[in-house]
N, C-alpha and C positions, 0 to 999 in steps of 0.2 A: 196625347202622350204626356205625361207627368215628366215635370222637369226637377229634380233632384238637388240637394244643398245640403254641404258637409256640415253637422252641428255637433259632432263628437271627433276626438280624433286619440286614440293613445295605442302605444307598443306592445300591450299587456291586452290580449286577445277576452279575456277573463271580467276584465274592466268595459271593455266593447259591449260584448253580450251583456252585462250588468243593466250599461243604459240601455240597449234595445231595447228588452224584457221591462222595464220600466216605462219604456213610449210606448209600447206594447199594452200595459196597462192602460193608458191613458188615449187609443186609440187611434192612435197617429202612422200606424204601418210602417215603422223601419225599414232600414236596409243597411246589414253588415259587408261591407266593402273590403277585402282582405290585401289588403298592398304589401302584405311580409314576402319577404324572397324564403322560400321554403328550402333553398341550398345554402343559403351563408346569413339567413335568420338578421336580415336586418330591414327595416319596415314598419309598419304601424298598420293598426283597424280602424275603418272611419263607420260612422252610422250617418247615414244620410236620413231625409227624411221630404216629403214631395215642400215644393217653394212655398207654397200658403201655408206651411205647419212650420215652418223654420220659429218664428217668434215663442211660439207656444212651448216650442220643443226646447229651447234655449234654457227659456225660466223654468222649466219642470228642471232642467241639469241642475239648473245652478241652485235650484231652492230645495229640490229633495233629494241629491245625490251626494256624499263627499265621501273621498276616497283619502 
């Protein structure tokens, strides 16, 4: 069983799938996590990604993403 570790987290659903689609490239197999309450719209999107890819996944954010 694959053990899971949040390495994105923002409110803006748009920005979420951004980074997937970008670990996605880079082979890591996301996962979009949707924690917004769809009745009073407050919450955030996480992308997790499995625990041995957390490092890899970290630096690809921070070096080829700015929002």
């Amino acid at each position: 069983m694959v053990e899971w570790q949040k390495v994105y987290q923002d409110p803006q659903q748009y920005r979420a799938e951004i980074v997937k689609a970008i670990l996605e490239d880079h082979d890591l197999a996301p996962v979009l996590v949707d924690k917004k309450d769809s009745a009073y719209q407050f919450g955030h999107f996480e992308v997790h990604v499995a625990a041995d890819h957390v490092i890899r996944a970290l630096k690809i954010i921070n070096e080829e993403i700015r929002f």
